[in-house]
MARLUMSE-421721 format. One line per 10 residues: number of its first residue (from 1); for each residue x, y, z of C-alpha. Coordinates in steps of 0.001 Angstrom, whole numbers, padded with zeros to 6 digits. Each point is the difference from the previous one (the first is absolute). Layout:
BEGIN
NUM = X:Y:Z; ...
This chain:
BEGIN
1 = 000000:000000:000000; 001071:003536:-000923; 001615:002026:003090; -001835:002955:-001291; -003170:000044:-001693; -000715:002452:-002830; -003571:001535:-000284; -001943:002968:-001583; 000902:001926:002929; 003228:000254:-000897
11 = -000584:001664:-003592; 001336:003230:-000326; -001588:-000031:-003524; 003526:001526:-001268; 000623:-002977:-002780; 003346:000679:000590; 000236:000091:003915; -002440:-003251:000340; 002566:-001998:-002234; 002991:000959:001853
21 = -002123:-000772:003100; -000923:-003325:-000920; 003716:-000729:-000983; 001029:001153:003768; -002925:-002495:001290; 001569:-002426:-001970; 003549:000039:001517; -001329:000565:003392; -002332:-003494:-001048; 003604:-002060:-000725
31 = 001945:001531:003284; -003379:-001192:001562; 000580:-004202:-001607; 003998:000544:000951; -000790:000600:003800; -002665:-002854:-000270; 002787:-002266:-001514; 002639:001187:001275; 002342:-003373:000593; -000547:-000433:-003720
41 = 000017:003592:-001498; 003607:000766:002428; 001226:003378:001256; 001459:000917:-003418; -003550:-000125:-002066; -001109:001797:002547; 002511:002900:-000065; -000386:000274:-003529; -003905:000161:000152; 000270:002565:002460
51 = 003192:001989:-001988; -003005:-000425:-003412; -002433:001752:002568; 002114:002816:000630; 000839:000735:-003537; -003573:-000155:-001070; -001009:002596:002823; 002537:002093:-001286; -001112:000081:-003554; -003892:000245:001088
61 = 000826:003342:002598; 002311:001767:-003430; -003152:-000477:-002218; -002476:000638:002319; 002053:003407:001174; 000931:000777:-003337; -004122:-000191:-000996; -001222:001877:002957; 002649:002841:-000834; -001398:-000038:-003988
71 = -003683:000408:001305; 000571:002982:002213; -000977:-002108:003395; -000146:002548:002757; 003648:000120:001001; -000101:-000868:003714; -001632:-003028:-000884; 003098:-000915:-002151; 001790:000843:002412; -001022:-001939:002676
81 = -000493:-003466:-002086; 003738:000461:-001329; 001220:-000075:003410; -002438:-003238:000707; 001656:-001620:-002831; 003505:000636:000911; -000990:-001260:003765; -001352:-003292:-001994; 002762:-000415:-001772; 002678:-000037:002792
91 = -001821:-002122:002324; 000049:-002851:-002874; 003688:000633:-000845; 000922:000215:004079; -002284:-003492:000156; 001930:-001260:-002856; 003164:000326:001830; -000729:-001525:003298; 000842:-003615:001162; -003080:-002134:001911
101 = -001391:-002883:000214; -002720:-001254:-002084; -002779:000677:002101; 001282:003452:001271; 000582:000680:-003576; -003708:-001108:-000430; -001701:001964:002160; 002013:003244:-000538; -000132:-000270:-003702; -003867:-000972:000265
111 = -000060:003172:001783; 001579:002150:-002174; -001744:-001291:-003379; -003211:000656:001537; 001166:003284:000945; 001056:000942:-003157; -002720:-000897:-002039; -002606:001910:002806; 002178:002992:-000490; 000082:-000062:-003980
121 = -003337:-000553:-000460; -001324:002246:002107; 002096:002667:-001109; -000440:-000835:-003718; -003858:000116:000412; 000322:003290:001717; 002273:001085:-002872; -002517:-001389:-002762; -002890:001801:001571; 001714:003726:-000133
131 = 000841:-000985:-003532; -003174:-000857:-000943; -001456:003560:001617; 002539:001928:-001515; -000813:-001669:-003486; -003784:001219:001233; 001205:003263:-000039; 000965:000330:003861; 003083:001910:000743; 002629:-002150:001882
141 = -000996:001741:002830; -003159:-000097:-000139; 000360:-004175:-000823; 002594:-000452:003018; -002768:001309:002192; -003013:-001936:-001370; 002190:-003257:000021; 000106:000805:003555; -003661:-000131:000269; -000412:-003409:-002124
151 = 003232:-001564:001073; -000882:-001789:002971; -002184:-003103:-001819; 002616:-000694:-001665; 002641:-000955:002454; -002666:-003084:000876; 001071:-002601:-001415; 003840:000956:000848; -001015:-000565:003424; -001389:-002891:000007
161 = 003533:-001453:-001682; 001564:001294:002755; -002355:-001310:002604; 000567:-003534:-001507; 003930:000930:000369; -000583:000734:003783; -002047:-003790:000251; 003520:-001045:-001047; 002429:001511:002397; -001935:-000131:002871
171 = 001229:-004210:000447; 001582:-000939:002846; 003738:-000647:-000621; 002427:000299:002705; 002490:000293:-002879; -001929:003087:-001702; -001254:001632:002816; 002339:003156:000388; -000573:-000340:-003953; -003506:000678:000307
181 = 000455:002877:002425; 001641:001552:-002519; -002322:-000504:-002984; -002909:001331:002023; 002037:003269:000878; 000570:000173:-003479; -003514:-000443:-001000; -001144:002271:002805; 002837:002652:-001293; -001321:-000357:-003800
191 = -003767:000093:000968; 000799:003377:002394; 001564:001409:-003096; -003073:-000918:-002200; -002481:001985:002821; 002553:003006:-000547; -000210:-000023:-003475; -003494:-000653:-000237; -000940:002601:002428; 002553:002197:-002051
201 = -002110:-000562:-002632; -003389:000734:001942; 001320:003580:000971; 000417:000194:-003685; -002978:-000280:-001261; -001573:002443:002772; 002454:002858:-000709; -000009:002423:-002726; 003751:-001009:-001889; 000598:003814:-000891
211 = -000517:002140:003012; -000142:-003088:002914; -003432:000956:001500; -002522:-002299:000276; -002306:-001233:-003584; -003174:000023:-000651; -000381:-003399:000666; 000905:000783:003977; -001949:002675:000141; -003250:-001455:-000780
221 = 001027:-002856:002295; 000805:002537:002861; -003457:002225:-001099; -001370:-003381:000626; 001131:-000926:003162; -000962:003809:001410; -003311:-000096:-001745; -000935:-003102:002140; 001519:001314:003192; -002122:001825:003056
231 = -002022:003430:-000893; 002466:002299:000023; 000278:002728:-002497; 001815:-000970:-003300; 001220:002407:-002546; 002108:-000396:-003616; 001519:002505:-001536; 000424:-000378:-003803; 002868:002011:-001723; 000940:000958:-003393
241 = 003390:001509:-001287; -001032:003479:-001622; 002173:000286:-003477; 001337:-003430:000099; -001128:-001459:-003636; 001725:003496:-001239; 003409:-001344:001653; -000080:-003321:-000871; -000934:000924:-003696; 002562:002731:-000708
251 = 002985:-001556:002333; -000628:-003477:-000407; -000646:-002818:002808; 002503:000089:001754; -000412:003845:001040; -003278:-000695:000805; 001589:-003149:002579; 001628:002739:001220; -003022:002117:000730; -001991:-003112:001395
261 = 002789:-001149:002371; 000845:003456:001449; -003950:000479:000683; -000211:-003191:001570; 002351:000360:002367; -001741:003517:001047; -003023:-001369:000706; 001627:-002829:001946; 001573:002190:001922; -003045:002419:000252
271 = -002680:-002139:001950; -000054:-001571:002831; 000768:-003220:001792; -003525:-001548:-000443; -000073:000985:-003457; 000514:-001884:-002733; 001385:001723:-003647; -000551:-002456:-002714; 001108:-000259:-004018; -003265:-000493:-002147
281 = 001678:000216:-002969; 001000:002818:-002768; 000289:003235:002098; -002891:-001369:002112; 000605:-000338:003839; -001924:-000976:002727; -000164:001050:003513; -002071:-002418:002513; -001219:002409:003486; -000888:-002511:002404
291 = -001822:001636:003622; -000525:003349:-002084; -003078:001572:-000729; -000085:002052:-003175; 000761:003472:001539; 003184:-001540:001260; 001202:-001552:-003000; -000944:003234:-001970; 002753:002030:002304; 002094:-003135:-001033
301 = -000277:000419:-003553; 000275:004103:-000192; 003664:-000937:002425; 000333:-002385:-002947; -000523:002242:-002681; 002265:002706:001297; 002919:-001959:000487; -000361:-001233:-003327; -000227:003162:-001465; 003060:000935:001546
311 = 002068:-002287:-002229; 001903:001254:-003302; 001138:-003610:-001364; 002220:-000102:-002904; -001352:-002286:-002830; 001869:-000582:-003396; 000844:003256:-000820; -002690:001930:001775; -001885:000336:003084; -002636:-001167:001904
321 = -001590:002892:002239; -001681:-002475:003117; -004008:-000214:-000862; -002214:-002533:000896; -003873:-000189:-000115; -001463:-001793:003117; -003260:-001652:000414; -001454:-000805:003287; -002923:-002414:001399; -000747:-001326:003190
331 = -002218:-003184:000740; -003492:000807:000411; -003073:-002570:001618; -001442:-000279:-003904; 003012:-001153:-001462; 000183:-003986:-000243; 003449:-000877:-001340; 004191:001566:000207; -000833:000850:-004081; -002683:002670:000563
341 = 002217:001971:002264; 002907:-000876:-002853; -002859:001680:-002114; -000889:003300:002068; 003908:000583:000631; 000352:-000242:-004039; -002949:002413:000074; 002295:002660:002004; 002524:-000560:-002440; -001787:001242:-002897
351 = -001868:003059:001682; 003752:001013:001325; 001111:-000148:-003934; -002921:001717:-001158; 000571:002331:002515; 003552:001256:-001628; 002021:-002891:001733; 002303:000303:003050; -002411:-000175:002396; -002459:-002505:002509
361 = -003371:-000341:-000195; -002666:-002486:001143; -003295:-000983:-001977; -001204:-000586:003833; 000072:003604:001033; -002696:002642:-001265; 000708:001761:-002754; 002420:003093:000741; 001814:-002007:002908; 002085:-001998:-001362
């Protein structure tokens, strides 16, 4: 019987990737019928199986880097599965050069094929979903962070492998005892760095990639979390950047990065501790007021407003005088969901743009008030 077991899970759907794949499950098959035979396959078969393993790993991380660089795969993702490879790659050569006994040799090399083929796969089928989003027309960025979001299924049946390798090593053998203490601090070691990457990843794909504050995505969840909480007043302020299309069109993106991530970190630094200053998207931010009733969080947004409009940013070749058009709503008895008070702050937005921009107003005060 096969040591490892190849299934649809496994498909990357990357013709070229699922071939090289099945070649690796292969290889890892025959070291599996050499440990199982060992008196009759000897030390030397062995040896070479495992020197044939190494070299294969080597080719499969160059063309799998070499694709990922071609595509435009977001860059820390590269990153971070080169330096998995090269870890993979000198743990089979340091294996390859040390002297046990068949069944040590067994159980460590058992160990270490399972671990390498949880660590490939699941990398590869992280790296085949960004490439699919990016082909969808997904920035890297914006890929890295939804693979974040989709990953986690996919690590399943990499698991379970290695919960069949932990059924193995958990024998009782005087002889591999200390052995086994160190397999399962190596495990434990490997699956601590998988939490840290994964929850790497998580912060990801809650926080805006140019300016660092928190997405959309979070801010709904957060606007959730405070919509269901006890009766306390709730406010959002909605803000626009005044003049920003103009900069963006005539100095190009990156001026208008410029302009975004300078008035980010303003309004970050503007509110206060309770607040909550999120990225919608475009030159759209959003400011979540928890415990404030709307008078409060209109002083908020005029304090807002004036240290904006304090700032002289240089963009491209030109400037950015600080403007921003603020919209403000607070949760009223009538309204039934997080969305309608998204709505009425939007509503702010507009009348403060109709009204000549650089300013706060409320569609909840009276006419004149605001």
């Amino acid at each position: 019987m096969d040591s490892f077991q190849w299934d649809e899970n496994f498909v990357t759907g990357i013709d070229e990737v699922d071939t090289q794949h099945m070649e690796l499950v292969r290889i890892i098959n025959r070291i599996g019928d050499a440990l199982s035979n060992a008196s009759a396959a000897g030390p030397e078969s062995l040896s070479d199986l495992i020197d044939e393993l190494a070299a294969y790993t080597r080719f499969h991380f160059a063309a799998e880097e070499s694709m990922m660089a071609a595509q435009g795969i977001d860059p820390r993702h590269l990153e971070s599965q080169s330096r998995e490879h090269e870890s993979f790659v000198d743990e089979i050569v340091r294996i390859s050069q040390t002297e046990m006994t068949p069944e040590l040799s067994s159980r460590l090399l058992s160990f270490l094929i399972h671990w390498l083929a949880y660590h490939i796969l699941g990398s590869d089928q992280s790296m085949a979903r960004q490439l699919r989003l990016i082909g969808q027309g997904l920035s890297p960025e914006e890929a890295l962070s939804e693979d974040a979001r989709l990953g986690t299924r996919a690590t399943e049946p990499l698991l379970a492998a290695l919960s069949g390798l932990f059924a193995q090593v958990s024998q009782q053998n005087r002889e591999l005892h200390e052995l086994n203490q160190t397999l399962e601090a190596k495990v434990a070691e490997r699956t601590r760095e998988l939490a840290a990457a994964n929850k790497n990843l998580e912060t990801l794909s809650l926080t805006d990639v140019l300016t660092g504050l928190p997405n959309r995505r979070h801010a709904m969840h957060v606007l959730g979390l405070e919509w269901q909480a006890s009766g306390s007043p709730l406010s959002l302020m909605m803000i626009d950047a005044d003049g920003f299309k103009t900069v963006n069109d005539t100095w190009g993106h990156e001026a208008g990065d410029t302009v975004l991530t300078t008035l980010a970190r303003t309004l970050a630094e503007s509110v206060r501790t309770d607040d909550m200053v999120c990225r919608l998207g475009g030159d759209e931010f959003l400011v979540i007021c928890p415990h404030t009733p709307l008078q409060g969080a209109m002083q908020l947004g005029e304090s807002l407003r004036a240290r904006v409009n304090a700032l002289r940013v240089a963009a491209g070749g030109g400037e950015w005088p600080g403007s921003v058009s603020i919209g403000v709503a607070s949760r009223t008895t009538a309204m039934l969901a997080p969305d309608e008070l998204m709505r009425r702050a939007d509503e702010g937005v507009y009348m403060a743009k109709a009204r000549g921009r650089n300013c706060v107003a409320s569609a909840d005060l009276p006419t004149g008030q605001s």
